[in-house]
Every structure is written in structure tokens, then in C-alpha cells.
N, C-alpha and C positions, 0 to 999 in steps of 0.2 A: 504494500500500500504506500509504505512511506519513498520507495522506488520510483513508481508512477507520480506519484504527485512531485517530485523534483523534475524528474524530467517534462512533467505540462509545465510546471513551473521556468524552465528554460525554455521552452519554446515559447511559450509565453513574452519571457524576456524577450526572445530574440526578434519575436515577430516586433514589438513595439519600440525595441531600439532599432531595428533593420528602418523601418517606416520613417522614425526621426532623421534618421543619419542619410537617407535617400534623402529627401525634403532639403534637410538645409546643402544640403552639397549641390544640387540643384540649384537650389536658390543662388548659392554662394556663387555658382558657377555659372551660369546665366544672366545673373543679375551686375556679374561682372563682366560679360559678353558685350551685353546691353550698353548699360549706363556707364561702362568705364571706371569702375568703381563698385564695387562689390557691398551688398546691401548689408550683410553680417560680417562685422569685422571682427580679426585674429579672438580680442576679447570675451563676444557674444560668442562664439561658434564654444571659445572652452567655458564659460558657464551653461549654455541650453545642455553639452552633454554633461557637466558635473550636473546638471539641476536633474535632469532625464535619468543617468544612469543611478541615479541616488534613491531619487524619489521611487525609482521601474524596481529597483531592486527590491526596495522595500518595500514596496506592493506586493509582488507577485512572491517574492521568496516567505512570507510571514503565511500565504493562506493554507492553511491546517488540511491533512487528508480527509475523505473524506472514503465510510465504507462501499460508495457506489464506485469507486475507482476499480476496486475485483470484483467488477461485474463484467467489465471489457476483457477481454483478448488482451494480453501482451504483443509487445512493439517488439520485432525482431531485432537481430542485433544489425542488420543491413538495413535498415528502413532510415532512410534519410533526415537529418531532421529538421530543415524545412520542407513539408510538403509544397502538394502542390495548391491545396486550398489557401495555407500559408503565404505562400506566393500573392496567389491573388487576391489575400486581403492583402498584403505590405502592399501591392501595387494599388489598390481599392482605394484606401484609406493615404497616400502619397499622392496620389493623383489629385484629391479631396482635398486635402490640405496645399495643393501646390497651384490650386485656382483661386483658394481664397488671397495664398498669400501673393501671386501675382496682383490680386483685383487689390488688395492695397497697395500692393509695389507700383503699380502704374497706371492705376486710375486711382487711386485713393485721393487724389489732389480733386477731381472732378466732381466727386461726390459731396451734396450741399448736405449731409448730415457729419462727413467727416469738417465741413469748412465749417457747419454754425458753430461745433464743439471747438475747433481748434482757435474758433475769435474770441468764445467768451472763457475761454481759458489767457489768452492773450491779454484780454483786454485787465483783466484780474491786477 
């Protein structure tokens, strides 16, 4: 029991750092195609993964087996471990996140609920 739940527990991990770590490199790497300047600088890039790997670990490594774990089939000892569903949530869930953070990266300026925020923050 306590077998199976470490290893959902890393895959677990892996799926939601793989997703983070696709996103910003992405971003980092586009955004400096783009605009000539890279949107996450050396800085942000090492706190999002200290903030990421801290908080992910601690999440996913603290949750307690449970007894429906020996109700599955054991995972062979070749069985990969990212799958394929795996897969296509990291890509799912990267894609998801790489629209919204475009739509601030370069339309954020156009948008009149990011400008009324950002004037009466100004005007402060």
C-alpha cells in the first residue's frame, strides 16, 4: 500500500512540475523571441521553481495511503512512468496556462479592466 501511494505520489509530482517547467521555459523563450527581452527574468524563473517544487512536494508527498490502493493491479516494473494520459494532461493543462499567460503578455495593455485597475492603483 504504502509502495503504490509513493509512486502516485511521484507521478503526481512529476506531472505538475513537468506542466510548470514546460510553461515558463516557453514563456521565457518566446517571450524573448518576441519582445527582445524575456518576460521572467534569471530571478522569477528561481523563485516560481523554489515556490513550485516546495509547495508540489509538500502537497503531494504528505497524502496518506489509502486501502483502495490494493484494489488495482500493480504497475510493472517496465511500465513507464509518464504515461500516456500523463502526457496529455502536462500538454492539457501547459497549453491552458500558456494562453492565458500570453493574453497578459501581449494584450494585457489593451484590456480596459487591466487599465481601470492599473490607474486607480497609480493614481493612489
Amino acid at each position: 500500500m504504502w509502495g503504490r501511494n509513493v509512486y502516485d505520489s511521484i507521478s503526481k509530482f512529476l506531472q505538475f512540475q513537468l506542466t510548470v517547467n514546460v510553461v515558463a521555459v516557453i514563456v521565457a523563450f518566446t517571450g524573448a523571441c518576441i519582445t527582445q527581452d524575456s518576460p521572467l527574468k534569471a530571478v522569477q524563473m528561481l523563485w516560481v521553481n523554489l515556490i513550485m517544487d516546495t509547495l508540489a512536494s509538500l502537497a503531494l508527498a504528505t497524502e496518506p495511503p489509502t486501502e483502495s490502493l490494493l484494489l488495482r493491479k500493480p504497475y510493472g516494473r517496465n511500465k513507464p512512468l509518464i504515461s500516456r494520459t500523463m502526457m496529455k494532461n502536462i500538454l492539457g493543462h501547459a497549453f491552458y496556462q500558456l494562453v492565458v499567460v500570453f493574453t497578459l503578455l501581449f494584450a494585457g495593455k489593451n484590456t480596459e479592466a487591466l487599465q481601470s485597475y492599473s490607474k486607480s492603483h497609480t493614481e493612489m
